[in-house]
N, C-alpha and C positions, 0 to 999 in steps of 0.2 A: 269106721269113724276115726275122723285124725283127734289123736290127743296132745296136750302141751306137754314139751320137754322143755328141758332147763335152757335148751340154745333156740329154740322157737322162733319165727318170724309170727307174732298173734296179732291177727287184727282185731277189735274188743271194743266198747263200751265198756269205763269202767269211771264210778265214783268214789272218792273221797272223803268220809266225812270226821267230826270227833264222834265219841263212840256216844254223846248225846243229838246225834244226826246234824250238828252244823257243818254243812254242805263246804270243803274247800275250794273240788273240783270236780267237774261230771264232764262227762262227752256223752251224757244220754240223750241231751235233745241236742246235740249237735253233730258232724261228722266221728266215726267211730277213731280211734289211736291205732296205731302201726307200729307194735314195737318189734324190737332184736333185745331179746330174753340174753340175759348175761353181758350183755353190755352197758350196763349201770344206767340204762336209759329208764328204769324201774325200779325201786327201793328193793335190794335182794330178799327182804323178807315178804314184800308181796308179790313180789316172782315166786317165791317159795309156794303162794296159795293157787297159783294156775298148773302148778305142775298136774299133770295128770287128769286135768278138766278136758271136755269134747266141744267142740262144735256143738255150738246151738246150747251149751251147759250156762244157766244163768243163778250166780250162789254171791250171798254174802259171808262177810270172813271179820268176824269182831277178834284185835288183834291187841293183845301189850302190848307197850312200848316198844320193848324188847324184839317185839316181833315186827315193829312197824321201822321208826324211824329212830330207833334207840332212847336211853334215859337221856336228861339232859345232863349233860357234863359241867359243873362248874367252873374248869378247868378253859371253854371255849365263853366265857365273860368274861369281856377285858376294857378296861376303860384307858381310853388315848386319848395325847392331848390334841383340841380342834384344830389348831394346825398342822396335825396329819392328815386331816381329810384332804381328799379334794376340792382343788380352788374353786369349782363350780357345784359343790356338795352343800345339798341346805338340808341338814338333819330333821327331823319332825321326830317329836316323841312320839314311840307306840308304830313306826316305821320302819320299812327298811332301807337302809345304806348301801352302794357298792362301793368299796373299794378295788381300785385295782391295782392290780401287782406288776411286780419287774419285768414280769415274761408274756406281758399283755393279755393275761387272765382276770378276774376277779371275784373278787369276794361277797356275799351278802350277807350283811349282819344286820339285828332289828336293836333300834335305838330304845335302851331301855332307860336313863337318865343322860342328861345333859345341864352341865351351868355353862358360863362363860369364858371358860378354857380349858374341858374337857367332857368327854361322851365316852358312858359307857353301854356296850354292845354287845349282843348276844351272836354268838356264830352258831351256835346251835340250829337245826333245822326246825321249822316254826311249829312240827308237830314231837318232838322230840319231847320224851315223860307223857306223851298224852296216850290214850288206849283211842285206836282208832276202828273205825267201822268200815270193810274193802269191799265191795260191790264190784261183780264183774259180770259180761253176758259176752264169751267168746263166739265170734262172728265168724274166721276162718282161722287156719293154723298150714304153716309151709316148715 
């Protein structure tokens, strides 16, 4: 039987949720995911919990913070002024924003206050301080 390593090609069904079951993301009632393990296409600490699952292995994984997508850093809320956004950027509170950057990448932050010449925004990842619940049901492993 093939088991997950760290560098793994895993095809999977796997859910999301907070660790009181609101649901972020699933691929259970839809096509399964297709990742490349260690390529940051999977938060490393839930790569952490397929290491060493089999084919046909279907397990939940209630995780810390720390184990999931880290605590939240006070450090990654920054309040800028509105015209740094972009010209075609209509903020919504409770949202998220991208920015983009100089090297035609960008950034997603969630709009946590706004007045009328500046927003301030959370870079943190939207599950970041929460304890979350990892659902997986590994389908094949290369």
């Amino acid at each position: 039987m093939e088991h997950v390593s760290s560098t793994s090609l895993v095809t999977l069904h796997y859910r999301i949720s907070t660790a009181d079951n609101v649901e972020m993301v699933s691929t259970f009632a839809a096509t399964p995911a297709t990742l490349q393990l260690g390529n940051g296409e999977l938060a490393s600490g839930l790569e952490a919990c397929l290491a060493g699952l089999e084919v046909g292995e279907h397990r939940t994984f209630d995780l810390l913070p720390e184990q999931a997508f880290g605590v939240h850093n006070p450090k990654m809320v920054s309040r800028i002024p509105r015209d740094a956004l972009p010209p075609k950027a209509e903020p919504k509170l409770y949202e998220p924003v991208s920015l983009p950057t100089e090297d035609g990448t960008s950034y997603s932050a969630l709009v946590l206050e706004m007045d009328d010449t500046s927003v301030l925004l959370d870079f943190n990842h939207p599950l970041a301080g929460k304890k979350v619940r990892f659902e997986v049901k590994v389908i094949g492993v290369l």
